[in-house]
C-alpha positions in Angstrom: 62.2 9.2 -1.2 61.1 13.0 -2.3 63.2 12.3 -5.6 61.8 8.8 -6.7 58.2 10.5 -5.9 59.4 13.2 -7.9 60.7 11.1 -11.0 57.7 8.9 -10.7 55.4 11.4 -11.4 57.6 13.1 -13.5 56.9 9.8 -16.4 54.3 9.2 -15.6 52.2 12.7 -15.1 49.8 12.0 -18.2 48.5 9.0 -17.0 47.6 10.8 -13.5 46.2 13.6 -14.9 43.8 11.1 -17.1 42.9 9.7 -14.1 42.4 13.4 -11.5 38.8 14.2 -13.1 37.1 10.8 -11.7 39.3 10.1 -8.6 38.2 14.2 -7.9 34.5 13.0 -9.2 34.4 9.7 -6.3 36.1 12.1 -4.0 33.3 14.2 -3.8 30.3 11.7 -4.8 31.8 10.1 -1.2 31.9 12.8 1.0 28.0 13.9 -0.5 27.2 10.4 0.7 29.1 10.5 4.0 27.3 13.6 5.0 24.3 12.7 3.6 21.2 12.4 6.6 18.5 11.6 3.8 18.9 8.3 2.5 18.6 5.2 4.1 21.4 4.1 6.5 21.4 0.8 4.8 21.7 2.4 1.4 24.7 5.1 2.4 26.5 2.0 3.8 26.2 0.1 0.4 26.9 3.9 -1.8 30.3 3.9 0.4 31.4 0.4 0.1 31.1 1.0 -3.9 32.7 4.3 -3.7 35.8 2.2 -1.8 35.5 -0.5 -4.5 35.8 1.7 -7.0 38.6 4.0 -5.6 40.5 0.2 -5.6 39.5 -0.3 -8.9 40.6 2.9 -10.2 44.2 2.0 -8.4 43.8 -1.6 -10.4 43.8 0.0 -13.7 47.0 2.5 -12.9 49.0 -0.1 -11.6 48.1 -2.6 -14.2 48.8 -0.3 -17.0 52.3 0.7 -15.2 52.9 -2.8 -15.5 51.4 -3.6 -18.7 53.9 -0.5 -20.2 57.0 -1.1 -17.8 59.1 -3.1 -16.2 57.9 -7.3 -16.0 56.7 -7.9 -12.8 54.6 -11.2 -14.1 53.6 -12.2 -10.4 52.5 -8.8 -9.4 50.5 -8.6 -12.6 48.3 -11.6 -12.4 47.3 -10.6 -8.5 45.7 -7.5 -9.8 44.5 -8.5 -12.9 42.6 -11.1 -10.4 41.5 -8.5 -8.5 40.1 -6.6 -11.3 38.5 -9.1 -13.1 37.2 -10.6 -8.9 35.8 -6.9 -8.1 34.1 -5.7 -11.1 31.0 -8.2 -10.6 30.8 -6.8 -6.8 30.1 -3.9 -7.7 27.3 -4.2 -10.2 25.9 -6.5 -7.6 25.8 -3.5 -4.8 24.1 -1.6 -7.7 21.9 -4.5 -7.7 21.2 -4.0 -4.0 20.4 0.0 -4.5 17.7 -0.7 -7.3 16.0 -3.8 -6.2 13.1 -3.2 -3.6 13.8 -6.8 -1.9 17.7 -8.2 -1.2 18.8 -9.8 -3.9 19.1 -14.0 -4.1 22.5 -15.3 -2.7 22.8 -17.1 -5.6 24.3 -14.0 -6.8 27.4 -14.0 -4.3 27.7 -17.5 -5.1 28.4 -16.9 -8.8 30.6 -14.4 -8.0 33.0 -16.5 -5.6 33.0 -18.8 -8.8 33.9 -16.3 -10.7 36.9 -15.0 -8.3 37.8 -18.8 -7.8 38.1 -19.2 -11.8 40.4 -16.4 -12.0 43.0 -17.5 -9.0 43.9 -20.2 -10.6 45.8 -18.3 -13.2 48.1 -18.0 -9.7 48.8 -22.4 -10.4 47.9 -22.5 -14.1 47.1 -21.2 -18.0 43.7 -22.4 -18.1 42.1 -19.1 -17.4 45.1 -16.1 -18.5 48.7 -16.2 -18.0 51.0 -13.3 -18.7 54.2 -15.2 -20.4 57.7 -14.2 -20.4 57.5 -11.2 -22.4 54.7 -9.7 -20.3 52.1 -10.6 -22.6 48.3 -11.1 -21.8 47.3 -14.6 -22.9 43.9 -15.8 -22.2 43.1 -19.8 -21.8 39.8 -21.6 -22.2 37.2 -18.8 -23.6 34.4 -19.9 -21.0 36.4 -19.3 -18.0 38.3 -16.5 -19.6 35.6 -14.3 -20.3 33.7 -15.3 -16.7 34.0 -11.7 -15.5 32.4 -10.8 -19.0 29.7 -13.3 -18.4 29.1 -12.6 -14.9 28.5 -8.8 -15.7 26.4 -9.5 -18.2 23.8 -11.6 -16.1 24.1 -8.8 -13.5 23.5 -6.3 -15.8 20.2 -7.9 -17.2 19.4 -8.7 -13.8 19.7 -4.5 -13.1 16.8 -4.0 -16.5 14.7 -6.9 -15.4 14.2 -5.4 -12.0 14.0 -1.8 -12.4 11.3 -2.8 -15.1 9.5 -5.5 -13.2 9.7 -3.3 -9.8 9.4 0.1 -11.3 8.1 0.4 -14.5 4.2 -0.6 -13.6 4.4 2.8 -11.4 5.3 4.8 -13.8 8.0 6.3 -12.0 10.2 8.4 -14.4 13.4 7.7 -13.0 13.3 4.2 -14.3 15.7 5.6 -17.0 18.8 5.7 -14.4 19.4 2.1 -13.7 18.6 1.6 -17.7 21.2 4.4 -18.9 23.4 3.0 -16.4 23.5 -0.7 -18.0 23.5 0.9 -21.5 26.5 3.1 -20.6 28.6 0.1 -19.3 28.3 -2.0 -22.0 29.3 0.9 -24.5 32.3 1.4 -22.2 33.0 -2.4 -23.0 32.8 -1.9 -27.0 34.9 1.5 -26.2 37.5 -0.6 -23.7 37.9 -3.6 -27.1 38.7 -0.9 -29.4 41.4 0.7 -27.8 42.8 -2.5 -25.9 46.5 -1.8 -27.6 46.5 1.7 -26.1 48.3 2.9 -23.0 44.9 3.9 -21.0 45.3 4.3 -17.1 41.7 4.5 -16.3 39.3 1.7 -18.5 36.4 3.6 -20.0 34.5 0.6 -18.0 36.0 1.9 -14.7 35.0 5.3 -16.0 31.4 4.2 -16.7 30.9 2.6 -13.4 32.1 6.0 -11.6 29.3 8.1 -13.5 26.8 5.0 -12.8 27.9 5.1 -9.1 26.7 9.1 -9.0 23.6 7.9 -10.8 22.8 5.8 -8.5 23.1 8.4 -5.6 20.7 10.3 -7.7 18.4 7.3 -7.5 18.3 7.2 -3.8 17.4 11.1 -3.7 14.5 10.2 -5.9 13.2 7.5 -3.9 13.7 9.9 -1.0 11.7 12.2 -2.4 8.6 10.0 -3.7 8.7 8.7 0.2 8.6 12.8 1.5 5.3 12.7 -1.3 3.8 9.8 0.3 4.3 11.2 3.9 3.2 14.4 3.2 0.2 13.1 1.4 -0.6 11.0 4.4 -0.4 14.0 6.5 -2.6 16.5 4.0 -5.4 13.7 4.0 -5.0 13.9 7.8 -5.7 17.4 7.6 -8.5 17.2 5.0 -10.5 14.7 6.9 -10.0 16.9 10.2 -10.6 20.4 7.9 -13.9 18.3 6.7 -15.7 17.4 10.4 -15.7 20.7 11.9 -16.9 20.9 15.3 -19.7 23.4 14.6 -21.4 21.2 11.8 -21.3 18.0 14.4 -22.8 20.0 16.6 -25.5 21.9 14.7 -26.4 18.8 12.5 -26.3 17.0 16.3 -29.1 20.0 17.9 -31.5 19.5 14.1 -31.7 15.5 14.7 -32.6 15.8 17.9 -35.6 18.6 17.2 -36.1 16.2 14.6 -36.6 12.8 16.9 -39.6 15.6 18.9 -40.9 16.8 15.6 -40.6 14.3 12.9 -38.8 10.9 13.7 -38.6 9.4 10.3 -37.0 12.4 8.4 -34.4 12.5 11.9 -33.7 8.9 10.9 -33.1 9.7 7.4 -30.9 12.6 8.7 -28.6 10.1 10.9 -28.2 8.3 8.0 -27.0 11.0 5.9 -24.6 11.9 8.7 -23.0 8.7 9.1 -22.3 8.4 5.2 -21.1 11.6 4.8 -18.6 10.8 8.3 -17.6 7.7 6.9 -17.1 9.3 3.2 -15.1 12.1 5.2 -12.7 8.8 7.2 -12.1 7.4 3.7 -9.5 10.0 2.8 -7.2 8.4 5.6 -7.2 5.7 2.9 -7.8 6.8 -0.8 -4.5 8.5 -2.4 -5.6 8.6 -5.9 -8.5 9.7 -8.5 -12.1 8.9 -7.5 -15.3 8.9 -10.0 -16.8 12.2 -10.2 -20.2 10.9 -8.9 -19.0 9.8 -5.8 -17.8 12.9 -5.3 -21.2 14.4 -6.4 -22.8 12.2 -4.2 -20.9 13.1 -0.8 -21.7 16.8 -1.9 -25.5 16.5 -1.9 -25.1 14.7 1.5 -23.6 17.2 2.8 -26.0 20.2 1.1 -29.0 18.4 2.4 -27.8 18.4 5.8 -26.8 22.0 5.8 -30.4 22.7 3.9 -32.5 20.9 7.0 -30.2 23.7 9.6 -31.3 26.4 7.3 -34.1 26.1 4.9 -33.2 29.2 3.0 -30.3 28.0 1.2 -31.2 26.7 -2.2 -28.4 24.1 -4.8 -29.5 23.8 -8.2 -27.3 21.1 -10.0 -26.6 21.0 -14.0 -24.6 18.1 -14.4 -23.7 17.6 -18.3 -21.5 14.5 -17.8 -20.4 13.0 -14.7 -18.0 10.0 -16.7 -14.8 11.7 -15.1 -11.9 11.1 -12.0 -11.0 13.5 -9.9 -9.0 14.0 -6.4 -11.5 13.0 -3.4 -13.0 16.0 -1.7 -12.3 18.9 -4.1 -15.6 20.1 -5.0 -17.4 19.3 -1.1 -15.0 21.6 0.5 -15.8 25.0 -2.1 -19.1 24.6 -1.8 -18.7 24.0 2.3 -17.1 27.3 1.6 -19.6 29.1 -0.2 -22.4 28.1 2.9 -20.3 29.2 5.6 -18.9 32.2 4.4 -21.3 33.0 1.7 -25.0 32.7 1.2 -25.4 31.9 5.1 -25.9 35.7 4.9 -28.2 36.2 2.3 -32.0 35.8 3.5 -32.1 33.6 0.0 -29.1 31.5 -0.8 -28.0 30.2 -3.7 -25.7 27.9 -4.9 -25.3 26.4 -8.6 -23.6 23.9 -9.2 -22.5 23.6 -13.4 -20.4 20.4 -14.9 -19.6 20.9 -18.9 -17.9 18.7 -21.1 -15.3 19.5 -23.8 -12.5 19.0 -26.1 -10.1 19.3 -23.6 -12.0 17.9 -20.3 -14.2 18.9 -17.6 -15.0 22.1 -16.6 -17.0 22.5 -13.0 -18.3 25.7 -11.6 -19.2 26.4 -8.2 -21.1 29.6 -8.2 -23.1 31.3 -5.2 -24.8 34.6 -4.4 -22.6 35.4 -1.3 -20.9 38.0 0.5 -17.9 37.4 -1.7 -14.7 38.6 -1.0 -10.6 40.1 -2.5 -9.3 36.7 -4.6 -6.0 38.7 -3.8 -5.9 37.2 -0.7 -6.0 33.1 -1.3 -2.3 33.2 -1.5 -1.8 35.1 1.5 -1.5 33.4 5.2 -5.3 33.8 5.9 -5.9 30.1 7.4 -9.5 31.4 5.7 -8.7 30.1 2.6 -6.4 27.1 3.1 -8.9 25.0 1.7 -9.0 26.7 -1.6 -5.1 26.3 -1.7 -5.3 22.9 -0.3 -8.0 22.0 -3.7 -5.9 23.5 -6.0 -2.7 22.0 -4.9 -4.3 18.8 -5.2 -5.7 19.2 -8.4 -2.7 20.6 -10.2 -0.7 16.9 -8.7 -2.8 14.5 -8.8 -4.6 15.1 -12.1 -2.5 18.2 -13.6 -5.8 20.0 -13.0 -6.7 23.8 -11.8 -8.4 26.0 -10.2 -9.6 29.7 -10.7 -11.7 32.0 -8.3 -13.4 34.9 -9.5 -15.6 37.4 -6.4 -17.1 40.9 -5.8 -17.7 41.8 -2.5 -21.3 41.6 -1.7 -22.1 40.0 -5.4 -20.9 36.6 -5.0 -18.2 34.1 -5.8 -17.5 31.8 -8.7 -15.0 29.3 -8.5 -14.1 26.8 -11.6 -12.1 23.6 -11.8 -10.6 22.5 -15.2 -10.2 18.3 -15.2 -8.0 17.5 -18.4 -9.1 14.6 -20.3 -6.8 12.1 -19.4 -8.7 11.8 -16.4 -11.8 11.2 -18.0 -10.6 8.4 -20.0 -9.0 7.4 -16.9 -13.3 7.7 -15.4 -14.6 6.1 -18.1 -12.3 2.8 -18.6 -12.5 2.1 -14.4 -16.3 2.8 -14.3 -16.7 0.6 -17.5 -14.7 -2.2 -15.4 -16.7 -2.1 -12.3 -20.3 -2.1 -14.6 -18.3 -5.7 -16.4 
């Protein structure tokens, strides 16, 4: 037994060593995926069964180039040529299943039992291959002979159609995996019909579908990732809205409409209004993800400043607004100047706030600018919870709209802090305020 193991791989060590780099390569890709707790169940189920498809298929193309090269052993033969022209559709069809968002039609499993069907009857007759007496390869009728060819070939354009149809309006950058993946099997096909008269143990197609298999695990990470984005920014709006209603504004703004109902019933009805819109404008970040026009942003900051100016009368906002045609994240410029009131001009016995938009070249420059007790920029970055909303603004800025932020403070002089909006996001303004005017 030792000695036939030992002859065997003896003759035939090239072709095993041709074939170590990928088995090694699907070795590992399958144990990533087995102890992988990331992905979807559902999706390391499918990753597995391809990883075991292709392992087979791997086998397919050593043993049918031992039997191509040596001893006849017709019968043997056509079984796994069967079986590699029966599996190959499977597994673009479980790619299929990793890239499309819904399950694909069952129409597609019905092609491919046609497609194994056509193939087993080379078992009974020539119409499909046959492999004649001198262990020759002879195809029969070219439509059934080339199913597995045709078969591939839908499944691959179904593989582009979807990742464009399901992906491509999103803009999600990793579109180009499924569509390398397709380009890279069908040069593997023009690579496998060039060399067909060469001894090769391991097709450049097999080859091709173990780098598209590791592709495809890449996918799944991706997708991973953009569903971590969305949950964490569920969970920062979350926080923003509950940053945003602090208990001592309800409260104070609560005490001035009630002096107001004594004192002056009209203006406290005017005040509740206020209130409300600037609570419900506060709720709306549970919903909105993306870019909002700059004026509703402007807008939920002057509710805001003319509550805080009834509770104290001393603080002053002057407003120089040059252009105001732009998107930006919701709630960026409310929170700095919440800031600059509460732990700024509140101390000054005059306070003042100016607000400054400019337009340019490059974008939108706004300035937040107060005469406040200032404070060390230094410490932003720290773990002072003081300034998580500064962090929080940037952070947003820099993702949602490539945007940024820049603080510049003295103690006891005051604090300016500027936003820089890039101009795609103005164009982005201008077009969607030009379609809700139409």
């Amino acid at each position: 037994m030792h000695e036939a193991l030992y002859r065997f791989i003896h003759v035939h060590y090239m072709e095993i060593l041709a074939a170590f780099p990928v088995v090694l390569l699907l070795i590992g890709l399958s144990i990533a995926i087995r102890i992988d707790q990331y992905i979807l169940r559902q999706k390391r189920r499918i990753m597995l069964i391809i990883c075991v498809l292709v392992f087979s298929l791997i086998a397919q193309n050593f043993l049918d180039n031992l039997l191509t090269y040596g001893t006849p052993m017709i019968t043997l033969r056509k079984v796994i040529d069967i079986y590699g022209y029966a599996i190959r559709p499977v597994i673009l069809l479980l790619f299929l299943y990793i890239v499309c968002p819904r399950k694909p039609s069952k129409l597609w499993w019905v092609l491919i039992g046609i497609n194994a069907g056509v193939y087993l009857t080379a078992m009974f007759t020539d119409i499909c291959f046959t492999i004649n007496e001198e262990n020759m390869f002879q195809g029969g009728w070219p439509v059934l002979r080339n199913s597995c060819m045709i078969s591939s070939l839908l499944l691959l354009g179904a593989l582009v159609i979807s990742s464009l149809r399901d992906y491509h309006p999103l803009k999600r950058k990793e579109i180009w995996i499924p569509v390398f993946s397709v380009s890279i099997i069908l040069f593997s096909l023009l690579l496998d019909s060039c060399v067909h008269e060469t001894q090769q143990p391991v097709s450049f197609l097999t080859i091709s579908i173990v780098i598209s298999s590791a592709l495809y695990y890449i996918w799944l990470h991706f997708q991973f990732v953009r569903a971590h984005e969305k949950d964490l920014a569920a969970e920062q709006r979350i926080q923003i809205m509950m940053s945003q209603i602090q208990p001592h504004f309800l409260y104070n703004t609560l005490a001035t409409i009630r002096s107001l109902c004594l004192k002056s019933p009209e203006t406290a009805a005017q005040t509740i209004d206020k209130f409300s819109r600037y609570l419900r404008q506060n709720l709306d970040t549970l919903s909105q993800s993306g870019l909002i026009p700059f004026k509703q942003e402007l807008e939920h900051v002057k509710i805001y400043t003319e509550i805080e100016m009834l509770m104290f009368p001393y603080i002053h906002i002057r407003y120089d607004i040059e252009d105001d045609r732009f998107m930006l994240p919701m709630l960026t410029v409310q929170p700095l100047v919440e800031n600059a009131i509460r732990h700024g001009v509140r101390a000054r016995d005059v306070g003042q706030i100016d607000i400054t938009v400019r337009k340019n070249e490059t974008g939108h420059t706004i300035t937040i600018a107060d005469n406040g007790l200032g404070f060390d920029p230094s410490t932003i970055d720290t773990a002072d919870e003081k300034h998580i909303g500064i962090r929080n603004v940037r952070e947003r800025l820099e993702k949602q709209c490539g945007g940024s932020l820049r603080v510049e403070s003295r103690q006891d002089e005051g604090t300016e802090v500027t936003l820089f909006i890039p101009r795609a996001s103005q164009a982005d303004g201008e077009s969607k305020q030009e379609g809700a005017v139409r």
